[in-house]
C-alpha positions in Angstrom: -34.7 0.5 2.6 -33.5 -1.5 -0.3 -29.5 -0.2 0.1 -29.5 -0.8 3.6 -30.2 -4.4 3.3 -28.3 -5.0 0.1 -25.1 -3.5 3.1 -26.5 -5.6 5.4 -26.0 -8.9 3.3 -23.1 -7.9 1.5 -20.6 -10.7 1.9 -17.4 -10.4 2.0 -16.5 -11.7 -1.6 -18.9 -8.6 -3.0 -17.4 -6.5 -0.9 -13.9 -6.7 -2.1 -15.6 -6.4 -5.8 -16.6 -3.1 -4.6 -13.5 -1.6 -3.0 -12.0 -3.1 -6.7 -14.7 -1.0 -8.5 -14.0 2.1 -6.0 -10.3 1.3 -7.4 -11.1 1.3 -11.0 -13.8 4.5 -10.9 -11.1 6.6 -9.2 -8.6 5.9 -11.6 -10.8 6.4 -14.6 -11.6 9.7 -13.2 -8.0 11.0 -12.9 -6.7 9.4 -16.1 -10.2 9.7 -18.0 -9.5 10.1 -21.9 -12.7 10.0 -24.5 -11.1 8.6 -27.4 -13.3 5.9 -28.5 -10.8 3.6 -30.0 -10.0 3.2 -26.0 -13.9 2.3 -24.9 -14.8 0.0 -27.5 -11.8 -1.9 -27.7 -12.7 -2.1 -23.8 -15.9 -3.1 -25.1 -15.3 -5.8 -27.8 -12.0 -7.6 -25.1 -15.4 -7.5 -22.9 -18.0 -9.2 -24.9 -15.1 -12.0 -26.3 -13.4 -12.8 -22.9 -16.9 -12.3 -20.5 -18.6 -14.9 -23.1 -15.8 -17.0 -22.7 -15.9 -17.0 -18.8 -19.6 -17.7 -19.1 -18.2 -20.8 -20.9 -15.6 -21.9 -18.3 -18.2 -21.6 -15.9 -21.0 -23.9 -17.7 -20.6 -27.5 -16.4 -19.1 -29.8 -19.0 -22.4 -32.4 -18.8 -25.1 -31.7 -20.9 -27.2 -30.1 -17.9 -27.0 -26.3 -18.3 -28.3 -24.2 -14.8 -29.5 -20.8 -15.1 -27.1 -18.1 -14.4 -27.9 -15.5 -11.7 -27.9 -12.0 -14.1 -25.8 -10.1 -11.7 -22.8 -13.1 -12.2 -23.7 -12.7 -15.6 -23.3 -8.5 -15.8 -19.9 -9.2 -13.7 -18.7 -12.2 -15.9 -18.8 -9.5 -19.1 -18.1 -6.2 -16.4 -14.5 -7.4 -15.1 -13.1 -7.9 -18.4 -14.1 -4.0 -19.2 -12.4 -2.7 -16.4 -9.5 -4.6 -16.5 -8.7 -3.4 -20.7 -10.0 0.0 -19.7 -7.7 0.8 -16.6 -5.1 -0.9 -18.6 -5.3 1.3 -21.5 -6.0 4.8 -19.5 -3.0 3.9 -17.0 -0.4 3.2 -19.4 2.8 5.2 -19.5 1.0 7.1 -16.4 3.7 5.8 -14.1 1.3 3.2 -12.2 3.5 0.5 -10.0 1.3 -2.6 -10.6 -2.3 -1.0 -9.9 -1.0 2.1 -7.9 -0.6 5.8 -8.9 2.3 7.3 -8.9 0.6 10.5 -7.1 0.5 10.2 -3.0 -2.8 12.1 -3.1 -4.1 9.8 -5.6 -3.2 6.6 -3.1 -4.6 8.7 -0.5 -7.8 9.9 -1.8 -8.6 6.1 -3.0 -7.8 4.4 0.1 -9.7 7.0 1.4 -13.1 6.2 -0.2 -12.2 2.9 0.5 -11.9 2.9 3.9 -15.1 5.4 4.0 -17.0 2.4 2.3 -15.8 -0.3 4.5 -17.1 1.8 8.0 -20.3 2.2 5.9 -20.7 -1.5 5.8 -19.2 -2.4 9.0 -21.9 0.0 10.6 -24.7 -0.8 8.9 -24.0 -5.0 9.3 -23.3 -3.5 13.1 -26.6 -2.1 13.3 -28.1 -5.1 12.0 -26.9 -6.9 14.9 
């Protein structure tokens, strides 16, 4: 099964991006507003600073190497979720990049945690 074995050779860098993106999701889906101004701002910070890290990234000799598309995707995703959450969380009462709701804290350390057994176990099983 492809999921299993994507769990199964997660490393440990990808798997903080996920517990990041479990972060970002939850917080989106309390403080979720559908103004548009929001998103596409979101989306034009995205496009400027994610080709700019594709930039910083290139070596500085002529040689260029191909990119992995998923590095790409995330190299242009980061950027979106960083101006999003920034713009949905203001004035909510965050303290740096935590709710100022308990339950909130909870419930997203909570799926956190739940997604960390999941990959503990299945790199267990694995074994």
């Amino acid at each position: 099964m492809p999921l299993l074995r994507y769990l199964q050779n997660l490393s440990t860098g990808r798997t903080i991006l996920w517990c990041y993106f479990i972060w970002w999701a939850l917080s989106i889906i309390h403080h979720f507003d559908p103004t548009p101004r929001i998103w596409l701002t979101s989306l034009g910070l995205s496009g400027i600073i994610g080709a700019a890290l594709i930039i910083s990234t290139r070596p500085s000799s002529g040689t260029v190497a191909k990119m992995d598309p998923w590095v790409v995707f995330r190299l242009f995703l980061m950027p979106f979720c960083v101006s999003s959450f920034a713009a949905l969380v203001k004035d909510a009462g965050y303290v740096l990049v935590f709710p100022p709701s308990w339950r909130e804290n909870a419930t997203g350390i909570g799926l956190i945690i739940a997604f960390l057994l999941v990959v503990f176990s299945v790199k267990k099983s694995r074994q």
